[in-house]
C-alpha positions as CSV (number, residue, x, y, z in Angstrom):
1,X,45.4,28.8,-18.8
2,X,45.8,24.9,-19.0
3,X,43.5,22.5,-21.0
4,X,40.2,21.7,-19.2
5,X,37.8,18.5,-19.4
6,X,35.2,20.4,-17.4
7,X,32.3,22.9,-18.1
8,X,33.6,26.4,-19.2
9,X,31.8,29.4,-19.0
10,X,31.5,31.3,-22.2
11,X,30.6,34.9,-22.2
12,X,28.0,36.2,-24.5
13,X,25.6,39.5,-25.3
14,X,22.8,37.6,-24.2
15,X,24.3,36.1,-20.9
16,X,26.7,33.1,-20.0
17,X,26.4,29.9,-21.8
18,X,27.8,27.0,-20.9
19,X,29.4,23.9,-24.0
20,X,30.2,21.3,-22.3
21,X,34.2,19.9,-22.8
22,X,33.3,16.1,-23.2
23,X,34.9,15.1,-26.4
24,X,32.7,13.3,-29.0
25,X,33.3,11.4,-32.1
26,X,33.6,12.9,-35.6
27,X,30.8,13.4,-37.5
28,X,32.1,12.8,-41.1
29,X,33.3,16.1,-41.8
30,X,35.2,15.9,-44.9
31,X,39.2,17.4,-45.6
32,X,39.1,20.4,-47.7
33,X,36.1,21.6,-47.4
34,X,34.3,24.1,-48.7
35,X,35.7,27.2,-48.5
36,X,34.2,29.1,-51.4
37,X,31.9,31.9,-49.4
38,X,28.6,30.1,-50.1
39,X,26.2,28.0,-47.7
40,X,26.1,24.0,-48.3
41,X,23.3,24.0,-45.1
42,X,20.8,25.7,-43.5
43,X,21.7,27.9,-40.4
44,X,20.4,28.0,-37.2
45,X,17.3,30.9,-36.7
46,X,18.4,33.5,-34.5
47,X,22.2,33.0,-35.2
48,X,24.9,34.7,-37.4
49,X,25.3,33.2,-41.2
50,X,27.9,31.2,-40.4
51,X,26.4,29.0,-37.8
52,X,25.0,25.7,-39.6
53,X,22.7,23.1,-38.5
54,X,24.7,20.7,-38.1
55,X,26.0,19.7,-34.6
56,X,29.8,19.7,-33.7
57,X,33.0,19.6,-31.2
58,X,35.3,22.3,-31.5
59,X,38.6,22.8,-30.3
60,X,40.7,26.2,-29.9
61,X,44.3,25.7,-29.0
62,X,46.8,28.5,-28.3
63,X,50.8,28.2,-28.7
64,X,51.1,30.7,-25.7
65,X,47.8,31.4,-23.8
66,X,50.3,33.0,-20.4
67,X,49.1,36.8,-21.0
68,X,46.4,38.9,-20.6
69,X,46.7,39.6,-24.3
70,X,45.7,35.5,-24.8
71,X,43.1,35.5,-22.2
72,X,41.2,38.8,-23.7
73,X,41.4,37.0,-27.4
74,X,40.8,33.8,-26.3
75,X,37.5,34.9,-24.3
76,X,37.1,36.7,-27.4
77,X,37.1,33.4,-29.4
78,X,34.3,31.8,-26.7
79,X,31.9,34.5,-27.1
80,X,31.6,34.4,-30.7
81,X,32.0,30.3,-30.7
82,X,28.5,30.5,-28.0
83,X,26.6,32.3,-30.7
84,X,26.5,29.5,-32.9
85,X,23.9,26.5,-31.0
86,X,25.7,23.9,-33.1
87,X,28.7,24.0,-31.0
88,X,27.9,21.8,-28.8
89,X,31.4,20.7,-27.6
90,X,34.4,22.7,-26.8
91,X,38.4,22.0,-25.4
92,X,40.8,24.5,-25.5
93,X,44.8,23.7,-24.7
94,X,47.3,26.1,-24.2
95,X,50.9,25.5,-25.6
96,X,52.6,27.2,-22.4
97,X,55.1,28.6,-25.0
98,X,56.3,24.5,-25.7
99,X,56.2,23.7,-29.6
100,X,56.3,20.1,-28.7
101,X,52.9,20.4,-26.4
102,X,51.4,22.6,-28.9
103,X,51.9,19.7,-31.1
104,X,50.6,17.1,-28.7
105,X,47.4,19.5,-28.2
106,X,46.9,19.6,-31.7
107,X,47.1,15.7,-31.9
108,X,45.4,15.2,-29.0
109,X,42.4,17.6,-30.2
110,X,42.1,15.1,-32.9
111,X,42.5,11.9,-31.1
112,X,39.5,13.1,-29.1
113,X,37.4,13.2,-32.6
114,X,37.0,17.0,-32.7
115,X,35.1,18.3,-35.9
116,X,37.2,21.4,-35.7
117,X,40.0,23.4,-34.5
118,X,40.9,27.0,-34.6
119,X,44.6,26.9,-34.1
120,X,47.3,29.9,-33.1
121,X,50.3,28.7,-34.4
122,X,53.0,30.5,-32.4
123,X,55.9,28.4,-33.6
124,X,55.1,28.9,-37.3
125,X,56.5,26.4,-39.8
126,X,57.1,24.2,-37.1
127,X,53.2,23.7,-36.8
128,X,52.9,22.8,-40.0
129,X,53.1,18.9,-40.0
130,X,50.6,18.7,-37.3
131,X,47.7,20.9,-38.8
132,X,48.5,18.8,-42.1
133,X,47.8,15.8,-40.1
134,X,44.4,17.2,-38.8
135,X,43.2,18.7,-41.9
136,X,43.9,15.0,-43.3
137,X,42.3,13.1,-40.7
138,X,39.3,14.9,-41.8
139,X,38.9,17.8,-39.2
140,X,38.5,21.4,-40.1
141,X,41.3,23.3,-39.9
142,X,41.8,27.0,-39.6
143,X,45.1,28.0,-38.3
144,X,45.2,32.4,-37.5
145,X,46.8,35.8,-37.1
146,X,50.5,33.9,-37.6
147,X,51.6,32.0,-40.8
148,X,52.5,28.4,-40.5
149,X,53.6,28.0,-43.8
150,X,51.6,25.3,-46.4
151,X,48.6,26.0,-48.8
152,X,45.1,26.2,-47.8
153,X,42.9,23.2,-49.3
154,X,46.4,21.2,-48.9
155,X,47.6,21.4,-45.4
156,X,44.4,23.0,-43.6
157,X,41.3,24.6,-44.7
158,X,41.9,28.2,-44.5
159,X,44.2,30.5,-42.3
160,X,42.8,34.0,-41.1
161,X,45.8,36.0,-41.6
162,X,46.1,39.8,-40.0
163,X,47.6,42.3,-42.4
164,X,50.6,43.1,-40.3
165,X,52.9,44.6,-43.1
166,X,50.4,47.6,-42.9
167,X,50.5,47.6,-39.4
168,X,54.5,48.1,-40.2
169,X,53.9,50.4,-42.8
170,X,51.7,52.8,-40.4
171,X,54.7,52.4,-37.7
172,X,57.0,53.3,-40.5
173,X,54.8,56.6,-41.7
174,X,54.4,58.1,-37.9
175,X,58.3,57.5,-37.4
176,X,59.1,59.6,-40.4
177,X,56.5,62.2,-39.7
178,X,57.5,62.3,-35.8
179,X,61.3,61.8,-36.8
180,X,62.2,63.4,-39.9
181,X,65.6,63.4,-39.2
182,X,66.1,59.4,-38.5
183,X,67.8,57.1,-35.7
184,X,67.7,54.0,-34.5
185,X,64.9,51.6,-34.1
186,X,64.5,48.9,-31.8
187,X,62.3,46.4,-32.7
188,X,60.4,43.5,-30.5
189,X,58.4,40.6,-31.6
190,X,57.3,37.3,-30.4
191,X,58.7,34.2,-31.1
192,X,61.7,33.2,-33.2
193,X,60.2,33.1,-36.6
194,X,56.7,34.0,-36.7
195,X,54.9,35.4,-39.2
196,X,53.9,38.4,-37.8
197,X,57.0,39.9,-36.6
198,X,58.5,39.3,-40.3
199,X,55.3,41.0,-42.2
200,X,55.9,44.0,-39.8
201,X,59.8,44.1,-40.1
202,X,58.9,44.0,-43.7
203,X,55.9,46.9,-43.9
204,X,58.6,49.3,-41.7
205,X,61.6,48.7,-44.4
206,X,59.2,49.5,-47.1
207,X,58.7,53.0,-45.5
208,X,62.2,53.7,-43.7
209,X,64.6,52.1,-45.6
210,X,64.2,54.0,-48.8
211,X,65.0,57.4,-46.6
212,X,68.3,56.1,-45.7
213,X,67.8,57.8,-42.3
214,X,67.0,54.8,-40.3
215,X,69.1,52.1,-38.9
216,X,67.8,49.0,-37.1
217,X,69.2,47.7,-33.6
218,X,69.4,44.6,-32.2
219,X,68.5,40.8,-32.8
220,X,68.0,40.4,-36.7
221,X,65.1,40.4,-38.0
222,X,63.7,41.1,-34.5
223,X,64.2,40.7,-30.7
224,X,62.8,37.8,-29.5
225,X,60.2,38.1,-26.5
226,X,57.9,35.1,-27.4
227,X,55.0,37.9,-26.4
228,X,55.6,37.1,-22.8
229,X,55.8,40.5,-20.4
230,X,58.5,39.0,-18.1
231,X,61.1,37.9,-21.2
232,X,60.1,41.2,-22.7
233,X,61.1,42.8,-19.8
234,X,64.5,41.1,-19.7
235,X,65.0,41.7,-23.2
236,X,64.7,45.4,-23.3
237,X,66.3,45.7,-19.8
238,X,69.1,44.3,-21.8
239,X,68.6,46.5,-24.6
240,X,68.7,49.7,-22.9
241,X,72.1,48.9,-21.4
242,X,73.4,48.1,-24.4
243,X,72.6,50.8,-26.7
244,X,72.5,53.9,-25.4
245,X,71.2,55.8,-28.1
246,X,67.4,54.5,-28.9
247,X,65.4,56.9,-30.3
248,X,62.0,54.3,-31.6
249,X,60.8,51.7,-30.3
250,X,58.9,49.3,-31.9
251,X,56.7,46.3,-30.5
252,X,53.8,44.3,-31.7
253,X,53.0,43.9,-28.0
254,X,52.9,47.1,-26.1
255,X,52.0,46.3,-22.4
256,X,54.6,43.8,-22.2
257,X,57.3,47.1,-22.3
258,X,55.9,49.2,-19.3
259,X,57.7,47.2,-16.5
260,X,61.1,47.9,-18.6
261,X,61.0,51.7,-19.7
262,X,61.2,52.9,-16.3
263,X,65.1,52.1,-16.8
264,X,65.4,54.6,-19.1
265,X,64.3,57.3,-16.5
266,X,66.6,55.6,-13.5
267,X,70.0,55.8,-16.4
268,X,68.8,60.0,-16.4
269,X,67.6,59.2,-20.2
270,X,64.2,60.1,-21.4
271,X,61.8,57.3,-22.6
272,X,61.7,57.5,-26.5
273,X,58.8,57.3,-29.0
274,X,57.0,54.1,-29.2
275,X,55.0,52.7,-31.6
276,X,53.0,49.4,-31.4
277,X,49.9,47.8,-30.2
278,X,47.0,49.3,-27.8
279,X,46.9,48.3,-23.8
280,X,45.4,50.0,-21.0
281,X,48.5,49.9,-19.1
282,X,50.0,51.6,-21.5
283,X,48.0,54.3,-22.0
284,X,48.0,54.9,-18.4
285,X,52.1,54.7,-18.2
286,X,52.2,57.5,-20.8
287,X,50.0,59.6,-19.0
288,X,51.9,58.9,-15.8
289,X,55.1,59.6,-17.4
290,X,55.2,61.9,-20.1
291,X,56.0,65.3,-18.6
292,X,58.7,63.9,-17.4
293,X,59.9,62.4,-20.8
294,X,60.4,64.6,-23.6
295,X,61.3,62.3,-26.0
296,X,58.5,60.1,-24.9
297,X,55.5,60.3,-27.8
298,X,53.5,57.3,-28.2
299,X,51.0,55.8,-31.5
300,X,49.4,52.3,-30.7
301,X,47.3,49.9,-33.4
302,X,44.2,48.2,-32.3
303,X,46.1,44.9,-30.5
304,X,43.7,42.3,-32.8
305,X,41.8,39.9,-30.2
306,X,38.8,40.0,-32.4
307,X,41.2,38.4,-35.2
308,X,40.2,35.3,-33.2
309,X,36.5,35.8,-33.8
310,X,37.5,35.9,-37.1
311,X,38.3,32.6,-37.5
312,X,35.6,31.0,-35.2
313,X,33.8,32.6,-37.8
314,X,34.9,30.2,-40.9
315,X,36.0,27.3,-38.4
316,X,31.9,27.1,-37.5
317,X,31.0,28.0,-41.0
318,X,32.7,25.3,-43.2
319,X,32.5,22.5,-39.9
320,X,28.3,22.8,-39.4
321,X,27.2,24.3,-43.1
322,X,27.0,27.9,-41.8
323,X,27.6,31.2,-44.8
324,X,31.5,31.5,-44.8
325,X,32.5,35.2,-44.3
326,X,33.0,37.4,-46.8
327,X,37.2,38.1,-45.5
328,X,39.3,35.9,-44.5
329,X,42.1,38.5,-43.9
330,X,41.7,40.4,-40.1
331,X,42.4,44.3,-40.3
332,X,43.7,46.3,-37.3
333,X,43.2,50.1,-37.2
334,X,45.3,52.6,-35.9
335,X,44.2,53.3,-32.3
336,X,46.1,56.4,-30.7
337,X,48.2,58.8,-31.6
338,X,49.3,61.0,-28.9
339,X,50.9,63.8,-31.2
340,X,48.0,63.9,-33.9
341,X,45.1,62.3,-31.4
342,X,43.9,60.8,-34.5
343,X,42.3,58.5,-34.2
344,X,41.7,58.6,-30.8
345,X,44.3,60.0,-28.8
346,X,46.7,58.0,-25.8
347,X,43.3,56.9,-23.3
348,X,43.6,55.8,-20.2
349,X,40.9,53.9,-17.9
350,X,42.2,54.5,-14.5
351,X,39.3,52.3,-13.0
352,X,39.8,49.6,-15.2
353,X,42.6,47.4,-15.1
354,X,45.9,48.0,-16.9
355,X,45.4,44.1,-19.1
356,X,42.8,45.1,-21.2
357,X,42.0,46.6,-24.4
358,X,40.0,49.0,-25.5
359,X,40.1,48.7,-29.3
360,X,38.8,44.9,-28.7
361,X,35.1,44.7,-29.2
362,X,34.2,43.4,-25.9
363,X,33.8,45.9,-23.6
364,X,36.4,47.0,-21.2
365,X,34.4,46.3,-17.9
366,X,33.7,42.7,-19.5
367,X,37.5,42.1,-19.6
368,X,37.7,43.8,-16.9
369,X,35.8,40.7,-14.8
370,X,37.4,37.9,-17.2
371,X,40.9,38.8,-15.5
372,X,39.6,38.4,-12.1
């Protein structure tokens, strides 16, 4: 998905609406603002609390935006962002997995005279200077789901954070339960660095460290597969010909494994247990291939697309004078579990297609027709 300066279409309950991309000037919004829960406006009859009444350009830039992860979150984003009227501008830029262009979209956002931006800051740390340089220049800032480092009120507004450690710490639990006796644990994150990968490395050591039973494989803290299916694919490709005694694997982007675990079957070794984030292609996988897999048990968390609404949420709220929400941490659930099937156990939508997610809250036939 590349930056656009034409009409997108943005899908929402009551039909498609349509913001139009033409940048406009800033409006006066102030750095720092308000960020304390309560309404400094009136909002907008018919819409949520947190659309205001006053009229603004909003950007959404992603670090990464190449998967169908991205494009399910990022629709996610424009559905909740065309509930709010006072939108009445949007851009979105996609880093293609460059720092330095997620920089320059950032800047650029600005330059056009956006009110405010909802940012995923893939690189971390290394984002840091350039939301500081919004959030200065008077635009709302509200980075999400990975940590760029910096105080809120200081270097942006507010970042809607994701509580990963307890994603880590639910991995951690099920391995124990499911392997009581220990092993080795492989685990795959995105980018060098980020936040999230860290919190979860960090939730899992606070359950399987103290047993003494489990030992961690691979990259420290994590492999690194910048969340991109093809480099994810290389990296556990690699993986599995190095080690040949894996008995967890853990990933905070499931469908990206599917086109590597097949090479676990072709070296006459049984796929192992898996735990990590929901996808319909890999629910499906599993129920293609778990006869023949012994080992092969499998417990997903809800993959967190609607984090993104999240922060449209308090973007909207603090930029046109809307009701800031009530959280401004995202929480996942645990999904499936195909030992306990609680939750819900593994569930696969043959007549969907395999790049969507059915813990998101838009509905799998409406992903369904985004990826098309």
């Amino acid at each position: 998905m590349k930056e656009s300066t034409s009409k997108i279409r943005l899908m929402a309950s009551c039909g498609a609406v349509a913001l139009s991309l033409a940048a406009c000037s800033s409006t006066g919004t102030t750095a720092g603002g308000d960020t304390s829960g309560s309404a400094s406006g009136a909002t907008v009859a018919g819409a949520p609390s947190w659309c205001g009444t006053k009229k603004i350009s909003l950007g959404l830039t992603d670090g990464f935006g190449g998967n169908s992860w991205r494009l399910v979150t990022t629709a996610a984003a424009k559905e909740e962002i065309a509930k709010c009227p006072s939108v009445t501008n949007f851009t979105y830029a996609d880093g293609q997995g460059d720092t330095q262009k997620a920089i320059s979209d950032i800047q650029g956002l600005v330059a056009k005279g956006v009110n405010a931006m909802v940012v995923f800051p893939d690189a971390g740390n290394a984002m840091l200077p350039a939301l500081r340089s919004a959030f200065k220049a008077g635009v709302v800032t509200v980075p999400y789901r990975v940590n760029p480092g910096g105080t809120a009120k200081a270097d942006y507004n507010v970042w809607i954070g994701a509580d990963f450690t307890t994603d880590g710490k639910n991995w951690g639990d099920w391995i124990v339960k499911n392997l009581p006796d220990g092993g080795n644990v492989l685990f795959l994150s995105g980018p060098a660095g980020n936040s999230q990968g860290v919190d979860e490395l960090k939730g899992m050591k606070s359950v399987l460290d103290p047993t003494g039973k489990y030992k961690f494989i691979g990259q420290s803290p994590f492999e690194v597969t910048n969340w991109d299916p093809s480099k994810t694919q290389q990296v556990l490709s690699a993986a599995i010909a190095k080690y040949p005694k894996i008995d967890v694997i853990v990933s905070d982007f499931g469908p990206s494994l599917v086109g590597a675990l097949p090479e676990f079957e072709k070296s006459g070794r049984s796929i192992p247990m898996i735990a990590t984030s929901d996808g319909n292609v890999l629910s499906c996988f599993y129920e293609a291939h778990k006869a023949k897999n012994p080992d092969f048990k499998l417990m997903t968390v809800a993959t967190g697309n609607d984090n993104a609404r999240l922060a449209v949420q308090w973007a909207v709220a603090l930029a046109t004078g809307g009701k800031t929400p009530s959280d401004d941490v995202f929480k996942a659930p645990m999904f499936e579990d195909s030992v306990s099937s609680t939750p819900h156990p593994v569930t696969c939508e043959k007549a969907l297609p395999g790049d969507i997610y059915l813990s998101a809250q838009m509905a799998g036939d409406a992903q369904a027709k985004l990826l098309k």
